[in-house]
LUMZA-658309 format. One line per field, with one value per atom (N, C-alpha, C): residue in three letters; x, y, z. Coordinates in steps of 0.05 Angstrom, whole numbers. Each point is the difference from the previous one (the first is absolute). Example, Ala and Ser with C-alpha at 12.3 -4.5 7.8 and 13.67 -1.06 7.14 Angstrom:
// LUMZA-658309
titor <- c(ALA|ALA|ALA|SER|SER|SER);
c1 <- c(264|-18|18|-7|16|-15);
c2 <- c(-114|24|24|21|24|22);
c3 <- c(156|0|0|-14|1|14);
***
This chain:
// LUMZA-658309
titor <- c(UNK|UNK|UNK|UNK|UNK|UNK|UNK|UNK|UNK|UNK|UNK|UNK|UNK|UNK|UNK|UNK|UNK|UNK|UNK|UNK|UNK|UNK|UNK|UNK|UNK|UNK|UNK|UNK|UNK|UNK|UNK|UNK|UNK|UNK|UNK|UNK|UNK|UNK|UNK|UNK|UNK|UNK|UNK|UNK|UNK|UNK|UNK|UNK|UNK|UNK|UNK|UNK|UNK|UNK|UNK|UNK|UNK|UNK|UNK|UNK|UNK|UNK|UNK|UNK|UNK|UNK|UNK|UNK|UNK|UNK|UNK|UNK|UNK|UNK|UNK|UNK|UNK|UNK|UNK|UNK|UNK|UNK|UNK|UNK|UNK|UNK|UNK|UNK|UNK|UNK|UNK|UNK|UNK|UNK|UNK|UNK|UNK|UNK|UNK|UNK|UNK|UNK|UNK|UNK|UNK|UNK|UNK|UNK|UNK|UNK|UNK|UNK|UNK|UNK|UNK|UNK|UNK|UNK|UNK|UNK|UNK|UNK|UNK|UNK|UNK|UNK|UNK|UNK|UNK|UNK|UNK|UNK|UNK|UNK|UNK|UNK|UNK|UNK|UNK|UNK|UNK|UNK|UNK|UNK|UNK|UNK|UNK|UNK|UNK|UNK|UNK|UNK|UNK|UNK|UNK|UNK|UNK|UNK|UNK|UNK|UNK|UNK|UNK|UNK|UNK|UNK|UNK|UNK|UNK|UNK|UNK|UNK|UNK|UNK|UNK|UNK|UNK|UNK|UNK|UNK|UNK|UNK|UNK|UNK|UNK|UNK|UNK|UNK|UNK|UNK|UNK|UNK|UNK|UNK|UNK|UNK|UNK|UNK|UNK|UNK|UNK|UNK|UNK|UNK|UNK|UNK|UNK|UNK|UNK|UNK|UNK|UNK|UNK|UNK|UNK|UNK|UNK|UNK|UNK|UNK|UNK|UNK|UNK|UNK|UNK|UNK|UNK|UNK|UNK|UNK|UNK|UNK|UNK|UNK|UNK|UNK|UNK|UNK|UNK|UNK|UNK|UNK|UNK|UNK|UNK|UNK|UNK|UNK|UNK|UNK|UNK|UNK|UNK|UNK|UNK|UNK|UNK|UNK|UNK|UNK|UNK|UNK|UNK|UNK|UNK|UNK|UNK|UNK|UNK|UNK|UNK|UNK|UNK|UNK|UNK|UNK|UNK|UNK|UNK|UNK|UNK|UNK|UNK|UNK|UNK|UNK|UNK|UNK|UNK|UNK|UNK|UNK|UNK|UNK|UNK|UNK|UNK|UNK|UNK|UNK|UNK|UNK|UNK|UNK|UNK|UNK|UNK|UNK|UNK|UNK|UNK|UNK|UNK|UNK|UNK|UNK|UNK|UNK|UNK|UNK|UNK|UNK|UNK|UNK|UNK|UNK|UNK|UNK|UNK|UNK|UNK|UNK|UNK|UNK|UNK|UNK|UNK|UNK|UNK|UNK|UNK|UNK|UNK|UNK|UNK|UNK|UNK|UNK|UNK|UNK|UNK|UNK|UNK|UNK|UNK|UNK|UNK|UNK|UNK|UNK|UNK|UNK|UNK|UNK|UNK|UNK|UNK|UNK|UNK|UNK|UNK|UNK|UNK|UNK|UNK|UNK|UNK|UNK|UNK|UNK|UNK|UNK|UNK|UNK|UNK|UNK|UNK|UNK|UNK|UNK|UNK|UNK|UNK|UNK|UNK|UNK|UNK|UNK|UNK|UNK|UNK|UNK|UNK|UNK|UNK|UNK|UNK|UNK|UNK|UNK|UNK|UNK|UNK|UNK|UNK|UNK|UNK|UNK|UNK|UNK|UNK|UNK|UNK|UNK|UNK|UNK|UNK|UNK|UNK|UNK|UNK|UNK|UNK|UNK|UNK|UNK|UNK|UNK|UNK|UNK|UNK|UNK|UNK|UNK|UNK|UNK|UNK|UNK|UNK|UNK|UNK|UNK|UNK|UNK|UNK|UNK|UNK|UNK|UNK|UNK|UNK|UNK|UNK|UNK|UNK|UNK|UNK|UNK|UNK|UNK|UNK|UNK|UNK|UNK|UNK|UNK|UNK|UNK|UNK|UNK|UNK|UNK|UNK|UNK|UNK|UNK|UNK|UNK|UNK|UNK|UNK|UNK|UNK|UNK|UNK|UNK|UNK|UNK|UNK|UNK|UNK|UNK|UNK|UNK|UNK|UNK|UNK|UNK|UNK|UNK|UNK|UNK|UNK|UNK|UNK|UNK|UNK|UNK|UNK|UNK|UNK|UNK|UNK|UNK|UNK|UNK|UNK|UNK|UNK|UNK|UNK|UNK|UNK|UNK|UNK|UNK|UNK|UNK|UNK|UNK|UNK|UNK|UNK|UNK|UNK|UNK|UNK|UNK|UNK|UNK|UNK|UNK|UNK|UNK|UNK|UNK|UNK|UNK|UNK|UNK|UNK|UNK|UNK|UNK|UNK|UNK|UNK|UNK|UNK|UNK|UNK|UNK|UNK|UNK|UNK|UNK|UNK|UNK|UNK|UNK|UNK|UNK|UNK|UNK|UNK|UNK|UNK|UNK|UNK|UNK|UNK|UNK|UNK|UNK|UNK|UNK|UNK|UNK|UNK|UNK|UNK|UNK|UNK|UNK|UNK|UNK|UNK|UNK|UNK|UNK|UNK|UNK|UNK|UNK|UNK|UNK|UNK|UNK|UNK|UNK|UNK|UNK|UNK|UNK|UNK|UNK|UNK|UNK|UNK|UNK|UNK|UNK|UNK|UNK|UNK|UNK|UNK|UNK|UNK|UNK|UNK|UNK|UNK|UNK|UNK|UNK|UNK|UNK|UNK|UNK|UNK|UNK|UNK|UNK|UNK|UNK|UNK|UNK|UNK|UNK|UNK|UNK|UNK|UNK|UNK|UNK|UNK|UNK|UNK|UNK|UNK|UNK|UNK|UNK|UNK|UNK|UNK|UNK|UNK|UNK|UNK|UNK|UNK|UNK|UNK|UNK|UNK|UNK|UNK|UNK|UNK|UNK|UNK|UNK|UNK|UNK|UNK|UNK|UNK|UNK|UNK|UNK|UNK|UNK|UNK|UNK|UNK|UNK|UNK|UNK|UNK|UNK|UNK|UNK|UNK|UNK|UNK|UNK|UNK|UNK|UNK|UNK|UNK|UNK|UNK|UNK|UNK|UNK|UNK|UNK|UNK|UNK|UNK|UNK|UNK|UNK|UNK|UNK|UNK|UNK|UNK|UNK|UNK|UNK|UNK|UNK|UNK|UNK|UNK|UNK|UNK|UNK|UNK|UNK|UNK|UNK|UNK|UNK|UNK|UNK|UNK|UNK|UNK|UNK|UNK|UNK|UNK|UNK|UNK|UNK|UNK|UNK|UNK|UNK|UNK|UNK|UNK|UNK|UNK|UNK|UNK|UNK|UNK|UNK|UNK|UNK|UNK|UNK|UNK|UNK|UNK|UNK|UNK|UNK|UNK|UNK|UNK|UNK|UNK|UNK|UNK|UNK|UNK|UNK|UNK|UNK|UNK|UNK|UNK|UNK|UNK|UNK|UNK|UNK|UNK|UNK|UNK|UNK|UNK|UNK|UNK|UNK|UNK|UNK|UNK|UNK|UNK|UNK|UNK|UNK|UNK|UNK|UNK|UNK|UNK|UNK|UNK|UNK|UNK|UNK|UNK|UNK|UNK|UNK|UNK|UNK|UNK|UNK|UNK|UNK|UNK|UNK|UNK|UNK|UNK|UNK|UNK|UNK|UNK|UNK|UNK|UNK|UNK|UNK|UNK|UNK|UNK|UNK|UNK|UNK|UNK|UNK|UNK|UNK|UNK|UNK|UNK|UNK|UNK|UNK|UNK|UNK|UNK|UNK|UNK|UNK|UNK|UNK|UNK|UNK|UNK|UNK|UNK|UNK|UNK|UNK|UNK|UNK|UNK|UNK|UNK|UNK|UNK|UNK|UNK|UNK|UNK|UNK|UNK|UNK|UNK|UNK|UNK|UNK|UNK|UNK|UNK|UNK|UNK|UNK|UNK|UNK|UNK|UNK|UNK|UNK|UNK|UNK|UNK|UNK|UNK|UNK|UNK|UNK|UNK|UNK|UNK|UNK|UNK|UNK|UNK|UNK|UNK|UNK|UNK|UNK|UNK|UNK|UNK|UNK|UNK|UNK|UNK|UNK|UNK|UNK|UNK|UNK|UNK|UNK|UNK|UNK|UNK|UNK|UNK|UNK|UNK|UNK|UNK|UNK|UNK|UNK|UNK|UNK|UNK|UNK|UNK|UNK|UNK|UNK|UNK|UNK|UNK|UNK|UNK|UNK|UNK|UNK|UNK|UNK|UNK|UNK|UNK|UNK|UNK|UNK|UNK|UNK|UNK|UNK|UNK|UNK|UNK|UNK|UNK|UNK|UNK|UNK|UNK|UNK|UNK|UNK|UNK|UNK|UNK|UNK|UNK|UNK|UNK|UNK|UNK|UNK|UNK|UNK|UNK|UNK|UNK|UNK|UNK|UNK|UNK|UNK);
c1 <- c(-83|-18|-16|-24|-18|-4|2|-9|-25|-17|-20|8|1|1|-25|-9|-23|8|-15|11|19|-8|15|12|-26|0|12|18|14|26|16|26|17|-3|12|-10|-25|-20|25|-10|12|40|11|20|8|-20|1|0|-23|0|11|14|38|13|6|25|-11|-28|-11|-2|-4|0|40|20|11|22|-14|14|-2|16|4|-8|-16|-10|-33|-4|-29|-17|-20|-19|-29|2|-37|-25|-9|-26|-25|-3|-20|13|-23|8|-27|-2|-20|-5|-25|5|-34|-11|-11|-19|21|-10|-12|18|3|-11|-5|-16|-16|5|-9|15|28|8|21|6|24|27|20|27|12|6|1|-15|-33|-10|6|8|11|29|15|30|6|-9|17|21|22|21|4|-18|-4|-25|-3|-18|-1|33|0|-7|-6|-7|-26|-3|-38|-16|2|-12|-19|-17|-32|5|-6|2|-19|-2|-20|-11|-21|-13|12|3|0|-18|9|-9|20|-9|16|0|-15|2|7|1|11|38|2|27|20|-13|2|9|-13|8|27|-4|16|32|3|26|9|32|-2|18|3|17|-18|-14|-9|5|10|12|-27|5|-20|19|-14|9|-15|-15|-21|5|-16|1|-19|10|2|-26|3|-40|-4|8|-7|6|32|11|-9|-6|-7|-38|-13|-14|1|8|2|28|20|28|-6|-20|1|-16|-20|-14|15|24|10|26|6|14|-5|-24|-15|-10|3|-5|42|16|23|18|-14|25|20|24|9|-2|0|-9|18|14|15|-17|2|-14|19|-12|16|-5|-31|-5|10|-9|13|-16|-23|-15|13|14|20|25|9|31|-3|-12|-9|-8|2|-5|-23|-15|-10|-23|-31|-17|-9|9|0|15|21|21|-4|-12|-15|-18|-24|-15|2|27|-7|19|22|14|-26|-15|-3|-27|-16|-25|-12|-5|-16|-4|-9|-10|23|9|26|-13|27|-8|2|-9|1|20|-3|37|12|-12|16|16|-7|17|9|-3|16|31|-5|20|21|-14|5|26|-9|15|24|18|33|3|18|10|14|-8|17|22|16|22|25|0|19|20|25|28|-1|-21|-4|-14|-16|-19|-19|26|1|-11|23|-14|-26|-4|-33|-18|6|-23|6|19|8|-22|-13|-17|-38|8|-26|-37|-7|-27|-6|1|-9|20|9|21|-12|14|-4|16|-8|23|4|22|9|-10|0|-12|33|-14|22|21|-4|17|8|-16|19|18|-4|18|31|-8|32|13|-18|7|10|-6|11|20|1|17|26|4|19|11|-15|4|-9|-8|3|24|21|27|14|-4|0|-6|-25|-4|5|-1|5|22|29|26|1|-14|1|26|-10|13|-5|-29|-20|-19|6|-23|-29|-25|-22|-27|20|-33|23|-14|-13|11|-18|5|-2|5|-17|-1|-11|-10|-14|16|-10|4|-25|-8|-18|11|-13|-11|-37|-4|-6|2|-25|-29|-2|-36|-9|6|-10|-4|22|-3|-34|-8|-31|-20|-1|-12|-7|-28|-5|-31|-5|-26|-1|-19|-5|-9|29|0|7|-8|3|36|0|36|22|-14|18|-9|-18|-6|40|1|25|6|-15|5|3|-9|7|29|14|12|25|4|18|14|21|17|2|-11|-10|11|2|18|-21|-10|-6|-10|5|-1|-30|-6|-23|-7|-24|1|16|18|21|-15|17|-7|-26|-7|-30|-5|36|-10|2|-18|-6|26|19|29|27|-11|12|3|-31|5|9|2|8|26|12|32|18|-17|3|1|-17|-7|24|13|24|25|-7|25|8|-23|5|8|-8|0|35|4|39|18|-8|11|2|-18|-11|-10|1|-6|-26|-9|-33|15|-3|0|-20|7|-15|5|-9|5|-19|23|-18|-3|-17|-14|-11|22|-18|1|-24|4|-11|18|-13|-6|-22|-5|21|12|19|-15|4|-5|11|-5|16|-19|-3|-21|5|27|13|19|1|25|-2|18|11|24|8|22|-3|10|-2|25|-2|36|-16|22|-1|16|-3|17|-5|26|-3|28|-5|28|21|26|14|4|0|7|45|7|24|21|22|13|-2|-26|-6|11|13|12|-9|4|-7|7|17|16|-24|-2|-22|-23|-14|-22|0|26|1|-2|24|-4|-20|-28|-19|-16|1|-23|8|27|16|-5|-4|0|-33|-24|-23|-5|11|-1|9|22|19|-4|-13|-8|-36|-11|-27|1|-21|-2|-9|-27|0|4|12|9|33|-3|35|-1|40|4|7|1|18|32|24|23|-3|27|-2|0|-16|-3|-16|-10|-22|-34|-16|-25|-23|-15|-28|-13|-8|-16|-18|-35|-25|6|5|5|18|12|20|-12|-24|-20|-28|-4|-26|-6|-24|-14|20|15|18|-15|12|3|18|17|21|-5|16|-1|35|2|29|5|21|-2|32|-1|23|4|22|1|17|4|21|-4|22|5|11|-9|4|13|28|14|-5|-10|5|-28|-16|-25|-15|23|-6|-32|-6|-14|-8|-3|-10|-20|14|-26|4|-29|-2|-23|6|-17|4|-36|-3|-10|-9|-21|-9|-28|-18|-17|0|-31|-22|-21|-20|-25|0|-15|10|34|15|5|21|19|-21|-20|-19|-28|-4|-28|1|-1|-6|25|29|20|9|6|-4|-18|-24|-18|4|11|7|30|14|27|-14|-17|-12|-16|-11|-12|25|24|23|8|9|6|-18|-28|-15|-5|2|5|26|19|25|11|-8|14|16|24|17|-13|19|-13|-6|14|0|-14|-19|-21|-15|0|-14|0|21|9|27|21|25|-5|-16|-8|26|19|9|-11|-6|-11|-6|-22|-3|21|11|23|-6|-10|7|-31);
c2 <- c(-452|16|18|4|17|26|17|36|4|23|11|28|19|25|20|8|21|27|14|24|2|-21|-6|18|29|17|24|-1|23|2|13|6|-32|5|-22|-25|-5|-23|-8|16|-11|-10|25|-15|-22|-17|-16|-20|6|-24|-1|14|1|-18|3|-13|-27|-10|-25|-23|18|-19|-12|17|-13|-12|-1|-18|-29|-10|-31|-14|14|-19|4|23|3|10|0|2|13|18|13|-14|-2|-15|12|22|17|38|15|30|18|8|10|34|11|28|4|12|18|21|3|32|-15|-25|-11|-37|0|-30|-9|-18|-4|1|11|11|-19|0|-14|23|-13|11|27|-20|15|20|9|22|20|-3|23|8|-25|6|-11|10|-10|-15|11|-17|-25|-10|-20|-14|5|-13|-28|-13|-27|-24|10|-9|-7|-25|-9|9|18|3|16|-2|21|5|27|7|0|-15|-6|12|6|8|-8|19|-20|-23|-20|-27|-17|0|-14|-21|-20|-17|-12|2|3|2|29|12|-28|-9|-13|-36|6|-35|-4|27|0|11|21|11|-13|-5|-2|26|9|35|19|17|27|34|2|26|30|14|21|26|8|26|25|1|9|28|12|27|2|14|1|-3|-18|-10|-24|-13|-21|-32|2|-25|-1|19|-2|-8|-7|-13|-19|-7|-29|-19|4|-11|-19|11|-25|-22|10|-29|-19|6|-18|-8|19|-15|-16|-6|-17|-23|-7|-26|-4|12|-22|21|20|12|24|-1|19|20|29|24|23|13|19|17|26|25|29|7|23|24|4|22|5|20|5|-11|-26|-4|-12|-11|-14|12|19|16|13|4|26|-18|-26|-11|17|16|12|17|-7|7|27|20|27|16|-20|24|-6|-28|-1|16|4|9|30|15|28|21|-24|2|-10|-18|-16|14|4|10|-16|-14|-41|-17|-14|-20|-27|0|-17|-35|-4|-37|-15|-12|-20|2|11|5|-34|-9|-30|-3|8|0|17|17|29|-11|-4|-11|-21|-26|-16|-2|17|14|4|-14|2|24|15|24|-5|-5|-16|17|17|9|-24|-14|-22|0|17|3|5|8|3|-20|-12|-12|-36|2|-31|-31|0|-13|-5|23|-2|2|2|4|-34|-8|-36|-15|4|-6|10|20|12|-9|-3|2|27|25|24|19|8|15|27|24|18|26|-15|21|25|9|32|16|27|24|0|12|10|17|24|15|-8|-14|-7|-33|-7|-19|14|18|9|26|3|18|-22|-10|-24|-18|-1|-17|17|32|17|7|1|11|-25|-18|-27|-8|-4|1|17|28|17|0|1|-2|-21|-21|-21|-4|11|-3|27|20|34|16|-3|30|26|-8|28|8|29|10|-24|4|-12|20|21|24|30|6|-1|-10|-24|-12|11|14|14|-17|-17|-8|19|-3|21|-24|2|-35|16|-16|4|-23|-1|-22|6|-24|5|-4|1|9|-26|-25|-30|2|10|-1|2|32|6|-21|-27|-6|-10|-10|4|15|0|15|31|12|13|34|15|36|16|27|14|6|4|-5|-12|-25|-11|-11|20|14|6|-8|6|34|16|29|18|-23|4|-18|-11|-18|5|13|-5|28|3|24|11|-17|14|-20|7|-14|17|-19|17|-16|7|-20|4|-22|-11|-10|-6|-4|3|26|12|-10|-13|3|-26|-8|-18|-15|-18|-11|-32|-25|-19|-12|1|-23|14|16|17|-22|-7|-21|-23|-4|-29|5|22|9|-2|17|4|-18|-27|-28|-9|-6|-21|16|25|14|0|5|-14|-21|-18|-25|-14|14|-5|14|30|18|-2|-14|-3|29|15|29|9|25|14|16|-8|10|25|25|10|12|-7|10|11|28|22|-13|-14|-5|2|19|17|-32|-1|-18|25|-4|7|-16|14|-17|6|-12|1|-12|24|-1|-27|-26|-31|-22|-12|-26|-11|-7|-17|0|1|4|10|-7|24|2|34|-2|22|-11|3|17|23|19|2|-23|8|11|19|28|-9|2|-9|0|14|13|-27|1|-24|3|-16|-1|6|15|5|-17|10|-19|-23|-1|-23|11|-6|9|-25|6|-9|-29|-2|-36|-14|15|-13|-9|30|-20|-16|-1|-13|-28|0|-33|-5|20|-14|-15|15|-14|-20|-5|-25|-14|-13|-8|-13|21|-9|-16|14|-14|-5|-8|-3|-37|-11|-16|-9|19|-6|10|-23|1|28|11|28|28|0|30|5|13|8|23|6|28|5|21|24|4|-1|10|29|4|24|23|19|22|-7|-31|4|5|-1|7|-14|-20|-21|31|-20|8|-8|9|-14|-15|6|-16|-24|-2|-24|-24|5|-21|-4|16|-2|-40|-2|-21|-36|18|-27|9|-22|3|6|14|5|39|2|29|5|18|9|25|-1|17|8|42|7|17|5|16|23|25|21|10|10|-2|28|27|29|3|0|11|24|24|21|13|-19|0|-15|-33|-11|-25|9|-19|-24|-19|-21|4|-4|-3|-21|-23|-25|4|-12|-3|-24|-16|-20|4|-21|1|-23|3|-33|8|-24|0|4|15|0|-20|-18|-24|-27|3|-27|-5|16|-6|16|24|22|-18|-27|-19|-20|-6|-30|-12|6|-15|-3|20|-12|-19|-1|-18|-29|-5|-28|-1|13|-3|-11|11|-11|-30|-2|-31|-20|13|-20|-14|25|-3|-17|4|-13|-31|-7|-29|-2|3|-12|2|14|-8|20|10|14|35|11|13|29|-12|14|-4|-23|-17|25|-7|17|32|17|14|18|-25|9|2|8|25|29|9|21|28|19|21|10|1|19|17|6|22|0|26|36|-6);
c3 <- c(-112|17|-17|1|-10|18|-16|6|-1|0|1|7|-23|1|6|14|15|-6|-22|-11|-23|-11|-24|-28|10|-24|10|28|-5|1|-2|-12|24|23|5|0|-1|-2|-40|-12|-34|8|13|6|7|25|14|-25|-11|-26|-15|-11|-17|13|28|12|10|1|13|-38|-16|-21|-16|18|-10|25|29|19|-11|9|2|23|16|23|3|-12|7|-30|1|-25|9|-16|6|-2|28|6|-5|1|-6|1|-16|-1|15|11|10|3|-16|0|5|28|-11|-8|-13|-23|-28|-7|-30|0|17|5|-28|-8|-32|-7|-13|-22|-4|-17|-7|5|11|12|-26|-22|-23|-12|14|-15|19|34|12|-2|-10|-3|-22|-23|-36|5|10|6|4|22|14|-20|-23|-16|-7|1|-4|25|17|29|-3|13|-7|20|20|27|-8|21|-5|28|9|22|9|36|14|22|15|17|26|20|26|15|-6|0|31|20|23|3|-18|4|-21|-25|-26|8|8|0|23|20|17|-12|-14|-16|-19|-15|-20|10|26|7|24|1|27|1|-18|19|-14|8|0|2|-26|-1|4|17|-2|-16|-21|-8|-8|23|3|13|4|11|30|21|23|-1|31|5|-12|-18|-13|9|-6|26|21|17|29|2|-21|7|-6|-23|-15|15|-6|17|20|25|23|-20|-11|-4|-13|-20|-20|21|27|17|15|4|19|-12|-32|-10|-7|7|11|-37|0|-23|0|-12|5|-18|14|-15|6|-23|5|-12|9|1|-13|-24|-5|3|15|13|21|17|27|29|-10|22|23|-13|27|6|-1|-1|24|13|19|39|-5|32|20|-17|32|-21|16|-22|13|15|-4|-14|-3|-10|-41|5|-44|2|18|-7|0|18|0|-32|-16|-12|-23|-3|-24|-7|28|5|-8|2|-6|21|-5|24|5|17|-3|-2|-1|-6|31|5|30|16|27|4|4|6|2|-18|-28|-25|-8|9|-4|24|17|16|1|-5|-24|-23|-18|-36|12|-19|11|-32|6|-15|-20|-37|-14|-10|11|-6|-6|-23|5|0|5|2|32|21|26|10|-6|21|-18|-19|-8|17|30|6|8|19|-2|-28|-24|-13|-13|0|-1|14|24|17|2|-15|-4|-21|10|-8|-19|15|-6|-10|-14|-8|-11|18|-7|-12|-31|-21|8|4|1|-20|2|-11|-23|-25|-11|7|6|23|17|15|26|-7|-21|-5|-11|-16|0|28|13|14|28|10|13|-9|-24|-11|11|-10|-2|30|19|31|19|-1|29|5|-13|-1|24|-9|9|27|3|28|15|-7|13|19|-22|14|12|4|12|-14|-23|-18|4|3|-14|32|4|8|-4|21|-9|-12|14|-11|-4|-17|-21|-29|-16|-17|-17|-22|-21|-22|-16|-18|-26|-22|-22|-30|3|-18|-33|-28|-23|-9|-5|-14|-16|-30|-19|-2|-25|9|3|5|-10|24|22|34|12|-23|11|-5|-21|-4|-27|-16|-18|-5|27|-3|-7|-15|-19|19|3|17|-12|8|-17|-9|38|-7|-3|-26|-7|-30|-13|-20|-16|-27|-11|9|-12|-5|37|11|37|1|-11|14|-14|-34|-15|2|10|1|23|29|22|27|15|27|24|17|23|25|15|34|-7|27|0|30|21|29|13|-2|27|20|21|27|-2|-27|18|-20|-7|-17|19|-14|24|-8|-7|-2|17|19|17|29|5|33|-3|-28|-6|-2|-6|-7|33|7|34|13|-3|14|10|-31|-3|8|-11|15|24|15|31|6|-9|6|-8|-16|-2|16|4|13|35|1|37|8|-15|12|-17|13|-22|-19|-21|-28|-15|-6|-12|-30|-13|-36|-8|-10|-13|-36|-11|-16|-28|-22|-23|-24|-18|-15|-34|-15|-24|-15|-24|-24|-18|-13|-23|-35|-22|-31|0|3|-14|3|-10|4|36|2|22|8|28|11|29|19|15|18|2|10|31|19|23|8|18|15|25|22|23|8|22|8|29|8|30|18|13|22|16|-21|24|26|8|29|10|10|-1|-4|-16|-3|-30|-7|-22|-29|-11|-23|-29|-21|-23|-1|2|14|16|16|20|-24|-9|-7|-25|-11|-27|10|30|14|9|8|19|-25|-31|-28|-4|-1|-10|18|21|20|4|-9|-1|-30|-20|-20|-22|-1|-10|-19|18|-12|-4|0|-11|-33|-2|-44|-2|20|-18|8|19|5|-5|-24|-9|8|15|13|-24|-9|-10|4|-19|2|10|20|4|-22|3|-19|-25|3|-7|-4|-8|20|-22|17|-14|-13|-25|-19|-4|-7|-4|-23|-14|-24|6|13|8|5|10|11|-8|-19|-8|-13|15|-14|16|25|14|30|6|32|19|-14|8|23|18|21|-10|-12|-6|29|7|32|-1|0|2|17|16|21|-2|17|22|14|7|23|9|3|-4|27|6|24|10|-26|-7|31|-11|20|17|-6|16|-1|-34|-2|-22|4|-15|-19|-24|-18|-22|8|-14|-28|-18|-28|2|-15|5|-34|-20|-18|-2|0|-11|-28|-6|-27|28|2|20|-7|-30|-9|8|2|9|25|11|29|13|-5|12|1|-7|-8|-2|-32|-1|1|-8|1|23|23|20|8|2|1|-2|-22|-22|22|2|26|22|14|25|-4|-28|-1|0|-18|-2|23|21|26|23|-3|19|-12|-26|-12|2|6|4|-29|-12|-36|-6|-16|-1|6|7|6|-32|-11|-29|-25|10|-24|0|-38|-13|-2|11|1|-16|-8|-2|-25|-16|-23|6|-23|3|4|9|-5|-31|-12|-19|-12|-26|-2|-39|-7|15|5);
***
């Protein structure tokens, strides 16, 4: 199967192409950027210097011949114009922005402030959370990659709610990313001498991976969900680690929720729990696909608190991503992935 990466030159666009040149089922059909149209792959990423690709223009009918799966890693607004067309000549396209995450084009556009994508396909996009909603993305045309945050923040509490542990409101979510999360485009605050020695929240209250958090939360819980929200930037290339704080419901003790994780996943390849007393580390996972997820259980007060950590380039992007192609071709669901984490 041939790829076609759209956004090839940014932090998860280059990831995507790490993990697609060394699957065993699929191979890069084209790279497409652009900012860098012309260039050869290697003069925007040294690294990637032994690679023969010249990065190309958006070309639809070009991109159309050469892919039959279509990765967008693009930044909001972008998939949602391009996506139907490459769905409507018969391809499948997973999306790692948020154009399709959101079902309902008031609620992208009052979060995203953009012009949303078609609701037919906004409606459409099955949710590629793949330890949740596998079978449908097995079936899917449109796949719509989860947000970094809310991939480990769901990962850590659907469990949870599902079997009714936890209170539904209020969720508190208190999330650290690194700076790769912002991007690769060029701010002031994320300038070294802004970023190196310094920790500080960022869109309290308005940030857009909040309705998408909320969506699914409902949607396991049967009930309205509300999460109070903080996300920081964290001094580290990559990573993040997620503390949900959230009131049990009476009665539920540490037993409980150690059985409700085991129980959800206990046997999926990439979410490892934590031994008791101990607690996921960013470093544990950097550069895998792996969600390390540890829990307690405070009698004292009565509440739950889950840690989740992802690489926010892998299991937070493109490696999920490459999970959801496995899954919707029927092929293991671990190709090209079961790379160890990075260590030190």
């Amino acid at each position: 199967m041939k790829a076609v990466v759209i956004g090839s030159t940014g932090y998860g666009g280059i990831e995507l192409i790490r993990l697609l040149q060394g699957h065993p089922n699929a191979e890069i059909g084209a790279m497409v950027s652009s900012s860098s149209a012309g260039k050869p792959l290697g003069e925007v990423y040294p690294h990637a210097a032994h690679l023969t690709f010249t990065l190309e223009e958006m070309d639809v009918d070009g991109i159309a011949e050469v892919g039959d799966v279509i990765f967008f890693a693009t930044p909001p607004g972008v998939s949602g114009k391009w996506a139907p067309t490459f769905l409507e000549r018969g391809k499948i396209v997973i999306d790692l922005s948020g154009d399709f995450r959101l079902g309902n084009p008031d609620t992208y556009q009052q979060w995203y402030q953009r012009e949303p994508a078609p609701v037919e396909w906004m409606e459409r996009a099955v949710y590629g959370l793949s330890e949740w909603y596998g079978e449908q993305v097995a079936q899917a045309t449109l796949i719509a990659n989860p947000g970094c945050y809310p991939t480990a923040t769901l990962l850590a509490v659907l469990p949870l709610l599902k079997e009714g542990l936890i209170q539904t409101s209020p969720l508190v979510v208190d999330a650290k990313s690194g700076v790769s999360g912002a991007g690769r485009g060029l701010s002031e605050s994320k300038l070294y001498c802004e970023v190196n020695e310094n920790l500080y929240p960022y869109k309290i209250g308005v940030h857009q991976h909040t309705p998408e958090l909320e969506r699914f939360a409902e949607a396991e819980s049967g009930e309205p969900v509300k999460i109070l929200f903080t996300p920081h930037l964290i001094p580290m290339n990559r990573g993040i680690l997620t503390n949900v704080y959230a009131q049990a419901k009476p009665g539920v003790t540490g037993h409980d929720v150690a059985d409700c994780y085991r129980s959800y996943y206990e046997n999926t390849p990439f979410v490892r729990l934590k031994p008791e007393g101990e607690w996921p580390q960013t470093k544990h996972v950097r550069g895998s696909n792996y969600c390390d997820l540890g829990w307690h259980v405070d009698e004292r007060t009565g509440t739950v608190t889950a840690v989740a950590v992802i690489d926010n380039l892998m299991k937070g992007a493109a490696g999920q991503a490459v999970q959801n192609l496995n899954i919707r071709m029927g092929w293991p669901e671990t190709a090209g992935l079961e790379g160890l984490p990075l260590y030190p």
